[in-house]
N, CA, C and O atoms as a GROMACS GRO file, in nm:
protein
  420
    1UNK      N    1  11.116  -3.498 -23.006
    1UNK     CA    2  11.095  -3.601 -23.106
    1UNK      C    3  11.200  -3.710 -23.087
    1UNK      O    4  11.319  -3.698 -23.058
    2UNK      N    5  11.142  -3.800 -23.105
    2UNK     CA    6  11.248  -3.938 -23.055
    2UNK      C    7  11.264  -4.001 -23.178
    2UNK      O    8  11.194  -4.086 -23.233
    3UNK      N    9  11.353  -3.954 -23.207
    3UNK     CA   10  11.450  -4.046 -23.364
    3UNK      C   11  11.402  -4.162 -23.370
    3UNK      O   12  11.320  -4.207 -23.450
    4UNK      N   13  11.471  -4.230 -23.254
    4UNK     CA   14  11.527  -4.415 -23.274
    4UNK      C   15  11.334  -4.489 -23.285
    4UNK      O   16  11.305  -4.591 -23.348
    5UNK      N   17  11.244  -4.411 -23.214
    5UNK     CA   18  11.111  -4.406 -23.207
    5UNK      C   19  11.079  -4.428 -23.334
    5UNK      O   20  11.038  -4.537 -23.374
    6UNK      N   21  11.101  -4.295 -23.428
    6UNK     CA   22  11.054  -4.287 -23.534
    6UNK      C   23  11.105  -4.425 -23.669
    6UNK      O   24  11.049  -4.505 -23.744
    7UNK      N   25  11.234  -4.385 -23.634
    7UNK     CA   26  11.287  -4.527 -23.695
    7UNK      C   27  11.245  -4.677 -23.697
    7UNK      O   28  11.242  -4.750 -23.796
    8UNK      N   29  11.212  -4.709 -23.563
    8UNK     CA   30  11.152  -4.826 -23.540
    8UNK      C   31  10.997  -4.874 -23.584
    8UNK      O   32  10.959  -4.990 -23.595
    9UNK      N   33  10.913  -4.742 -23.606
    9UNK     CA   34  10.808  -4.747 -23.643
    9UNK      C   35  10.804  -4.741 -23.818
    9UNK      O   36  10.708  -4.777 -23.886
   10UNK      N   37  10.926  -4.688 -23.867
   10UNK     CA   38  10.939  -4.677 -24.042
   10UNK      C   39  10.975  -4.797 -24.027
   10UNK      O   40  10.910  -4.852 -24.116
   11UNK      N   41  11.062  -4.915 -23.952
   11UNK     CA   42  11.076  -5.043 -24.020
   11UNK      C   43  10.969  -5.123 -24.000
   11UNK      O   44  10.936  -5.212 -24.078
   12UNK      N   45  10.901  -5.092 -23.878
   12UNK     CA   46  10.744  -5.218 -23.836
   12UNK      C   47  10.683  -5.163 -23.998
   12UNK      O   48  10.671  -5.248 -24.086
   13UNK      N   49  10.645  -5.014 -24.028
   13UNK     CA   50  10.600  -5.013 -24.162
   13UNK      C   51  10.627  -5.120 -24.275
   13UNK      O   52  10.562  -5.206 -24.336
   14UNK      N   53  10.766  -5.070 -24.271
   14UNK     CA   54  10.745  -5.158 -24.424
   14UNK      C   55  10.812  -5.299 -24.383
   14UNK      O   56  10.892  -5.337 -24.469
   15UNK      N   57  10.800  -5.375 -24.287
   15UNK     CA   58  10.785  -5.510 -24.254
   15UNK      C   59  10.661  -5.521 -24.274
   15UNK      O   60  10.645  -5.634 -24.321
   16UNK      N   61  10.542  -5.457 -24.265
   16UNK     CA   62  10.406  -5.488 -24.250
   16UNK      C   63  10.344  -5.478 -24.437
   16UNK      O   64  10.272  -5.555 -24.500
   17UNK      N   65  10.404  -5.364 -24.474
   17UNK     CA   66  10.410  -5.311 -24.630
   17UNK      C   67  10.452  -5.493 -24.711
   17UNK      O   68  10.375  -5.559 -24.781
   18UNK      N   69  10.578  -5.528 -24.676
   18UNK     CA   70  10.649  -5.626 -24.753
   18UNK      C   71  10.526  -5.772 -24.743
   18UNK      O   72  10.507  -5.863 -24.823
   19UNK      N   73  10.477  -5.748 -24.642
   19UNK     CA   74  10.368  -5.858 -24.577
   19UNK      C   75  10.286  -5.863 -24.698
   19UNK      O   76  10.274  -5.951 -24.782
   20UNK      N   77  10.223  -5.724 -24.685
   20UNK     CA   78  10.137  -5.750 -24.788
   20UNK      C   79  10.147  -5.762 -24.902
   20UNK      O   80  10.063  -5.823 -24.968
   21UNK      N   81  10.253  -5.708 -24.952
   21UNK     CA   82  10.296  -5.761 -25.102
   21UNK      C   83  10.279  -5.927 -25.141
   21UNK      O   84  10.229  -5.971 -25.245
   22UNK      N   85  10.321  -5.988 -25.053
   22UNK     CA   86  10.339  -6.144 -25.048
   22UNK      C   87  10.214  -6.181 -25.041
   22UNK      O   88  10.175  -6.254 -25.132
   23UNK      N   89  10.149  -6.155 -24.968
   23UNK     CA   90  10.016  -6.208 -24.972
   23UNK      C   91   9.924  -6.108 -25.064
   23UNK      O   92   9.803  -6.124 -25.049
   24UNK      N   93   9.974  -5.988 -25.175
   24UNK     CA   94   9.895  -6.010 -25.271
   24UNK      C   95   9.938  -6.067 -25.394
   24UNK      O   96   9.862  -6.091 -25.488
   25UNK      N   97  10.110  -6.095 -25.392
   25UNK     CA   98  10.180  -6.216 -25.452
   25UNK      C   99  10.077  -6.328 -25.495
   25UNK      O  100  10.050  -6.384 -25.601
   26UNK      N  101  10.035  -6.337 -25.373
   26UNK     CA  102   9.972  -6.531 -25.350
   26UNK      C  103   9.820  -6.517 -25.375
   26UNK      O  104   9.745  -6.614 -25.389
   27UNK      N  105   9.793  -6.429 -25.377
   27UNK     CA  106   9.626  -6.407 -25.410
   27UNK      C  107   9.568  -6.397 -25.597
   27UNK      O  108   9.624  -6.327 -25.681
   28UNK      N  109   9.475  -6.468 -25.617
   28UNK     CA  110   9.444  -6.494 -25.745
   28UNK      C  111   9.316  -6.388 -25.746
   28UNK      O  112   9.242  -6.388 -25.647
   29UNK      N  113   9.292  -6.311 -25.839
   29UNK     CA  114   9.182  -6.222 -25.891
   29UNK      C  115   9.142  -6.259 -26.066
   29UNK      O  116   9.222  -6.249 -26.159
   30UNK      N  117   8.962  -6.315 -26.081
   30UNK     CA  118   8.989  -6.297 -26.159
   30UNK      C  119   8.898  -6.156 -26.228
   30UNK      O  120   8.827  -6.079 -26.162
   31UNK      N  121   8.922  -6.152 -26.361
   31UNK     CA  122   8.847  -6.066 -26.435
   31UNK      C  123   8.785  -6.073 -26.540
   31UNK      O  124   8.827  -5.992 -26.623
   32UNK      N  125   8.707  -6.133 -26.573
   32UNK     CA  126   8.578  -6.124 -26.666
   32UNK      C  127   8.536  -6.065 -26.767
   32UNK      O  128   8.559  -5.944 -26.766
   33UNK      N  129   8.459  -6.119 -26.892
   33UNK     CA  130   8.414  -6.034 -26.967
   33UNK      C  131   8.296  -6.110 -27.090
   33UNK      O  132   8.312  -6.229 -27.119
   34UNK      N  133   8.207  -6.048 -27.141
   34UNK     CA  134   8.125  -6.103 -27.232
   34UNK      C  135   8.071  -6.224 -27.171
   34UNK      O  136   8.058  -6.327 -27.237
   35UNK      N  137   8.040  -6.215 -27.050
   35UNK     CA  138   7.907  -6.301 -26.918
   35UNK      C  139   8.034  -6.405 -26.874
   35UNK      O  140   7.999  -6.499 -26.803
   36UNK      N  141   8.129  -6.399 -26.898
   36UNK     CA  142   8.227  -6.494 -26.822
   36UNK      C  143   8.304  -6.608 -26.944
   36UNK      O  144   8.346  -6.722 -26.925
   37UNK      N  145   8.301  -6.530 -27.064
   37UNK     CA  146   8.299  -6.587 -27.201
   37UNK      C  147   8.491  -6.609 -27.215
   37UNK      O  148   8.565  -6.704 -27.242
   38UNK      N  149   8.510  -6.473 -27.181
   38UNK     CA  150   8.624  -6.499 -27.118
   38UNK      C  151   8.737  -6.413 -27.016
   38UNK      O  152   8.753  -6.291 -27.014
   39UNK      N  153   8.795  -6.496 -26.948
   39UNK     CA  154   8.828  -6.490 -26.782
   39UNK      C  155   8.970  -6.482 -26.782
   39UNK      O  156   9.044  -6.576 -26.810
   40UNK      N  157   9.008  -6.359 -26.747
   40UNK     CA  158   9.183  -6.304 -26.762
   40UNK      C  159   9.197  -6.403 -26.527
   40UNK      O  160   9.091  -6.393 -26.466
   41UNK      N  161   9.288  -6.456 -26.467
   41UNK     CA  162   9.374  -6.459 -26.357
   41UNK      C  163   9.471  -6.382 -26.355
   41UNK      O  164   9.545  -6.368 -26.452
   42UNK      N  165   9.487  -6.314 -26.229
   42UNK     CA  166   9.576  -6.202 -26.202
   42UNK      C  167   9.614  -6.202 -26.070
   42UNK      O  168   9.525  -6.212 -25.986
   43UNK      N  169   9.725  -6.192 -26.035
   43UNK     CA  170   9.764  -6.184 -25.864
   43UNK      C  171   9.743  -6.036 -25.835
   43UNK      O  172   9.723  -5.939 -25.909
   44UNK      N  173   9.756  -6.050 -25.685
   44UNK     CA  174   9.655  -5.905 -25.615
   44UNK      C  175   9.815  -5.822 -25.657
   44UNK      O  176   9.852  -5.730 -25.584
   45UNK      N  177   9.891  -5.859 -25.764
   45UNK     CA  178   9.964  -5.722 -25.744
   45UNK      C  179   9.982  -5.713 -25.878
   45UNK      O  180  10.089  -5.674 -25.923
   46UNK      N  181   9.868  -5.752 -25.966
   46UNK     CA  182   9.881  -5.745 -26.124
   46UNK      C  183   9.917  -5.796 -26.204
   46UNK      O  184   9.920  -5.754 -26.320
   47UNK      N  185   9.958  -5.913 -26.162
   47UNK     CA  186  10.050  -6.011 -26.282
   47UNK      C  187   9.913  -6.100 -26.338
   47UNK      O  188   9.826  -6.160 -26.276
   48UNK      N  189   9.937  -6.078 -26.484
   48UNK     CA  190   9.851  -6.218 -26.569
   48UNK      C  191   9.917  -6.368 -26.532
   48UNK      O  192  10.037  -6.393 -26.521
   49UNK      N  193   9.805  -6.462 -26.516
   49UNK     CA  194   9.875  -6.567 -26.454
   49UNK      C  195   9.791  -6.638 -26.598
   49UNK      O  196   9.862  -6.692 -26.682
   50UNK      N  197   9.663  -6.635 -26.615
   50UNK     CA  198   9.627  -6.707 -26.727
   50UNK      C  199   9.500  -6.700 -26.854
   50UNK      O  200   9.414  -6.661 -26.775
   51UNK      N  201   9.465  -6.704 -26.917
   51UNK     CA  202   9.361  -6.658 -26.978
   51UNK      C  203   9.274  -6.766 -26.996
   51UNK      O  204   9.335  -6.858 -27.051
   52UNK      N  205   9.138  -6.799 -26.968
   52UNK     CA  206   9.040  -6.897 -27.037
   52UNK      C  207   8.940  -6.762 -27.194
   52UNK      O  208   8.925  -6.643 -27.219
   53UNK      N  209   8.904  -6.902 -27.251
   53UNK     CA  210   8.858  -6.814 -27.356
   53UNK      C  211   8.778  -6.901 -27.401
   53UNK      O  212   8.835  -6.993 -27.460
   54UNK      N  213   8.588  -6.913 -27.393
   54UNK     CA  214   8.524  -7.032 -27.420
   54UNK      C  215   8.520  -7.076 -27.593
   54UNK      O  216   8.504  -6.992 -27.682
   55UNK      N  217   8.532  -7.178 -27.610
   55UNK     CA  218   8.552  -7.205 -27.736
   55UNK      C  219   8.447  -7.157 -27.869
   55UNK      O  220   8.466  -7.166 -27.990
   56UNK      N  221   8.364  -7.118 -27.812
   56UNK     CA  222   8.288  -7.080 -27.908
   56UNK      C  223   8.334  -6.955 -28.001
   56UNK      O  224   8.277  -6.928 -28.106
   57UNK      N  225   8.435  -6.890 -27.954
   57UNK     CA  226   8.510  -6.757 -27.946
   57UNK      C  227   8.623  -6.784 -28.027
   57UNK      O  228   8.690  -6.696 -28.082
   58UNK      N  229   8.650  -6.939 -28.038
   58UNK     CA  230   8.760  -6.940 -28.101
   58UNK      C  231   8.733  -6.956 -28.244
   58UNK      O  232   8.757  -7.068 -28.291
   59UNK      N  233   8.678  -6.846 -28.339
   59UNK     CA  234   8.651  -6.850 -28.462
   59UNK      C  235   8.662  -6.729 -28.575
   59UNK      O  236   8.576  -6.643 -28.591
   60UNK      N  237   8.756  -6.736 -28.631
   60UNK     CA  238   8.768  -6.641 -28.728
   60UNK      C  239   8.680  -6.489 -28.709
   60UNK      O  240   8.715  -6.371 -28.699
   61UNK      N  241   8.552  -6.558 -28.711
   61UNK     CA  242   8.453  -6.493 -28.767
   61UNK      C  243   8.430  -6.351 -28.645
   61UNK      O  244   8.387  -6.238 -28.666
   62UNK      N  245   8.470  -6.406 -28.534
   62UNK     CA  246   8.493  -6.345 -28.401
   62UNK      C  247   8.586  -6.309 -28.341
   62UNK      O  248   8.596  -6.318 -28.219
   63UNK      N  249   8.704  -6.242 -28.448
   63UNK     CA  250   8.808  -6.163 -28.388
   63UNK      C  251   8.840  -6.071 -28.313
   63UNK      O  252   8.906  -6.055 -28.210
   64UNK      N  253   8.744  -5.975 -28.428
   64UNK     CA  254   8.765  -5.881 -28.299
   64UNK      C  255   8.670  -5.918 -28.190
   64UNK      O  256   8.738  -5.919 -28.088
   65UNK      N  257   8.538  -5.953 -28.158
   65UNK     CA  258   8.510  -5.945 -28.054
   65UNK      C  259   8.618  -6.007 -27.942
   65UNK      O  260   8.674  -5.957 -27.844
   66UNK      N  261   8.619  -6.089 -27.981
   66UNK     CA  262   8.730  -6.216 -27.880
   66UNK      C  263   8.863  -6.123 -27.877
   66UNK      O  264   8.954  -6.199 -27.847
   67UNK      N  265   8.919  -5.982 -27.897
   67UNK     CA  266   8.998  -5.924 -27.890
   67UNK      C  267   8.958  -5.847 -27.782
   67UNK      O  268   8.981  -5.865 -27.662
   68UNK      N  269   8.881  -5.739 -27.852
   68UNK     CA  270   8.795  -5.698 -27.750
   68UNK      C  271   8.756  -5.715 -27.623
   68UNK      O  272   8.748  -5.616 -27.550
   69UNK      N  273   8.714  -5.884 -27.558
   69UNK     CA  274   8.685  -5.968 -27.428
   69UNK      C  275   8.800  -5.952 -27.372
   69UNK      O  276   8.808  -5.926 -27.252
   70UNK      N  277   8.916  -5.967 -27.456
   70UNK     CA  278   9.038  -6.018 -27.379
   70UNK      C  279   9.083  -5.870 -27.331
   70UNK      O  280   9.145  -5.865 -27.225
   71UNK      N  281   9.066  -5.784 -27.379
   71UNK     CA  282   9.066  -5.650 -27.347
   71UNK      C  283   9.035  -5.618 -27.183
   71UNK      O  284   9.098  -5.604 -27.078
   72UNK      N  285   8.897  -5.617 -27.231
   72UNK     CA  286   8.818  -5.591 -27.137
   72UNK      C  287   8.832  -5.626 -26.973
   72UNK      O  288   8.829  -5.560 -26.869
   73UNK      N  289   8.851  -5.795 -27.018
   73UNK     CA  290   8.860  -5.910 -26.908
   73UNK      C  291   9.001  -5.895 -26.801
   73UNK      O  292   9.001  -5.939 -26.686
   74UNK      N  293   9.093  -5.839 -26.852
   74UNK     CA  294   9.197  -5.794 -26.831
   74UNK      C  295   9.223  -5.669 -26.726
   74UNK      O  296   9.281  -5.673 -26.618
   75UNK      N  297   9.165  -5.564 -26.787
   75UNK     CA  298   9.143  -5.472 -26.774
   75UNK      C  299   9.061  -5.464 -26.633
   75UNK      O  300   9.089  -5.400 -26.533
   76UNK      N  301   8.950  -5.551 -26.658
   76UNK     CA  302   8.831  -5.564 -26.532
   76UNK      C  303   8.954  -5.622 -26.422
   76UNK      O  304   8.951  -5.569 -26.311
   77UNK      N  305   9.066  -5.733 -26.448
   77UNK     CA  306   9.129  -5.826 -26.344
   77UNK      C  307   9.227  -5.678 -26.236
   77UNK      O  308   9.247  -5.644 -26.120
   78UNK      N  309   9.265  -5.631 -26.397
   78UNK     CA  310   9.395  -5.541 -26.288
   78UNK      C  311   9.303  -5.478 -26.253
   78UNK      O  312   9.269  -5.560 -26.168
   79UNK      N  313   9.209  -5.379 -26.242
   79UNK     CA  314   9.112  -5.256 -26.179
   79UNK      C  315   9.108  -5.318 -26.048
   79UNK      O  316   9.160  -5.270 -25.948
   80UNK      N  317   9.019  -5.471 -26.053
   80UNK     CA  318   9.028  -5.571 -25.889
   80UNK      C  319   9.129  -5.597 -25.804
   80UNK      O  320   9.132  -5.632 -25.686
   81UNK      N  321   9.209  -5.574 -25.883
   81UNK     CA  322   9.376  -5.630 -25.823
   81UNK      C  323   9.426  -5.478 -25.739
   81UNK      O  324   9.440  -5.460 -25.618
   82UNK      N  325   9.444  -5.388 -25.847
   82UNK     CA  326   9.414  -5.224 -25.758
   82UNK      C  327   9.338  -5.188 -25.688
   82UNK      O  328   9.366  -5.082 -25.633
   83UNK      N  329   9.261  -5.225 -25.667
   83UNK     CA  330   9.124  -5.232 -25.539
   83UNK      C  331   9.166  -5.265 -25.407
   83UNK      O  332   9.189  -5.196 -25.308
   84UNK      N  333   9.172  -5.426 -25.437
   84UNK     CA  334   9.240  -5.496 -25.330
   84UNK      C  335   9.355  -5.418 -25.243
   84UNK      O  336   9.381  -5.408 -25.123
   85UNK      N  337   9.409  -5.372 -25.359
   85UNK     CA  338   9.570  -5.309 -25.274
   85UNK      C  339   9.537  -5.191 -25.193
   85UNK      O  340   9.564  -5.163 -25.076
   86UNK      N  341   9.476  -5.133 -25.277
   86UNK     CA  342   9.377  -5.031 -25.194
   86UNK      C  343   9.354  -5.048 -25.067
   86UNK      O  344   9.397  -4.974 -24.978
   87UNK      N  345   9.276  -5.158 -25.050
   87UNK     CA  346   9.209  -5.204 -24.944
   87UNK      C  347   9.312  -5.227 -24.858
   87UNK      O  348   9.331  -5.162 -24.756
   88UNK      N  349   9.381  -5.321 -24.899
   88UNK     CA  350   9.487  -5.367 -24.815
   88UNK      C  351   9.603  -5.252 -24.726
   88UNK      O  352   9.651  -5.265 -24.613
   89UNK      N  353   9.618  -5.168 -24.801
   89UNK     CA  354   9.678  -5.066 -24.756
   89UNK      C  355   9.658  -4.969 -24.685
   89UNK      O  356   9.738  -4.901 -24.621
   90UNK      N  357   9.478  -4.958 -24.706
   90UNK     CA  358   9.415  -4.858 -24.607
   90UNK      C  359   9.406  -4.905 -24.482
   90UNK      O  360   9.415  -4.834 -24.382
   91UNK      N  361   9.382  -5.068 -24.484
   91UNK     CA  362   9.379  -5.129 -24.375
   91UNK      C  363   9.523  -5.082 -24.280
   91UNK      O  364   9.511  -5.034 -24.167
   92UNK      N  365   9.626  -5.098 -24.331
   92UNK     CA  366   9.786  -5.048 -24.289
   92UNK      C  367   9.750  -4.887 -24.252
   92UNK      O  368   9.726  -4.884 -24.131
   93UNK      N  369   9.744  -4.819 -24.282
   93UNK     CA  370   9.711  -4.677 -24.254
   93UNK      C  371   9.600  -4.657 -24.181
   93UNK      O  372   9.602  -4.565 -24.099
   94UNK      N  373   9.496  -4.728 -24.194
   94UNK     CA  374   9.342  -4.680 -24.118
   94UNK      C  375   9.315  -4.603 -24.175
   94UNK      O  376   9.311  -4.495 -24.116
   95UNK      N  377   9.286  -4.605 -24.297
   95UNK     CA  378   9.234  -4.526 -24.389
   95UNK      C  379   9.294  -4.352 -24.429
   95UNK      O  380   9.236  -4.281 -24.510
   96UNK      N  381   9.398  -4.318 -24.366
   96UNK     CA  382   9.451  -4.246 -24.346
   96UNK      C  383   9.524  -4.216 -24.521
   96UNK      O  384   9.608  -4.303 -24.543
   97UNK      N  385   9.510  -4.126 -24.631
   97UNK     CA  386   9.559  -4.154 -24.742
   97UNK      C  387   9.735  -4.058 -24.692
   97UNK      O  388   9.766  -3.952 -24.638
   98UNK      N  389   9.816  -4.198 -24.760
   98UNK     CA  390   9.973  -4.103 -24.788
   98UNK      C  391   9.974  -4.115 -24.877
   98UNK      O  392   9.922  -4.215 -24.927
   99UNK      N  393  10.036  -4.017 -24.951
   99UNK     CA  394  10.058  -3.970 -25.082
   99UNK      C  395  10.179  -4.079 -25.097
   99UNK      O  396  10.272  -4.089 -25.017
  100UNK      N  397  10.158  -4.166 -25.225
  100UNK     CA  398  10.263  -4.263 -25.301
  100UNK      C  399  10.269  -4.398 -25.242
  100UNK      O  400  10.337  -4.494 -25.278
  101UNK      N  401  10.174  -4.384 -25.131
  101UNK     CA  402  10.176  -4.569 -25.026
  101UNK      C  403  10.124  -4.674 -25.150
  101UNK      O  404  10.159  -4.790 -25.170
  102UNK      N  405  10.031  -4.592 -25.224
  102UNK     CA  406   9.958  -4.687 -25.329
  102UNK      C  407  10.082  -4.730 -25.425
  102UNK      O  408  10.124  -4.846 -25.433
  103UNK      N  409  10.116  -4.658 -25.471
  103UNK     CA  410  10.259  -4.731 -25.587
  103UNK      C  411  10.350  -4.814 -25.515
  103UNK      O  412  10.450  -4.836 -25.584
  104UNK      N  413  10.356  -4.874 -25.393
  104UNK     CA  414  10.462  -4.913 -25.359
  104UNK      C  415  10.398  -5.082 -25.438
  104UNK      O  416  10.465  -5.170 -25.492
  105UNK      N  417  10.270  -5.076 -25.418
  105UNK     CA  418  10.261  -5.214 -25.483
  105UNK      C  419  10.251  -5.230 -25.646
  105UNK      O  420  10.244  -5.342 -25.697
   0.00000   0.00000   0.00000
């Protein structure tokens, strides 16, 4: 077994790992809800960047639903955003699952 081997291949890893963080940094996902009523933005590594919420929604009378959307819409963004990383990571492995590669993002 060749150490310095192994070593060199754990840093190409997570040089390649850090890659993708950045570019799911920079990537916008959004997530949806109540036909697009309203629309949570999220970067591919989970951050809320912004909420739309169509005005019709903006009315007393529709609290909770419009609670509810924002719920939902949210909810739908990060699930996409965990997907992605998914993806992105299997791509790094070749589909190969390691146990905890997923939390690094």
């Amino acid at each position: 077994m060749d150490i310095n081997g192994i070593m060199q291949q754990a840093q190409q890893m997570q040089g390649k790992i850090a890659k993708i963080q950045q570019d799911l940094a920079k990537m916008t996902i959004t997530g949806s809800a109540g036909g697009g009523m309203v629309q949570v933005l999220v970067t591919g590594l989970g951050e809320v960047i912004s909420v739309k919420i169509e005005q019709q929604l903006l009315t007393p009378d529709e609290t909770d639903l419009l609670q509810d959307l924002i719920a939902a819409a949210t909810n739908d963004g990060l699930r996409k955003a965990k997907e992605t990383g998914k993806q992105a990571m299997g791509q790094l492995t070749h589909g190969i699952n390691i146990p905890g590669l997923n939390n690094i993002l």
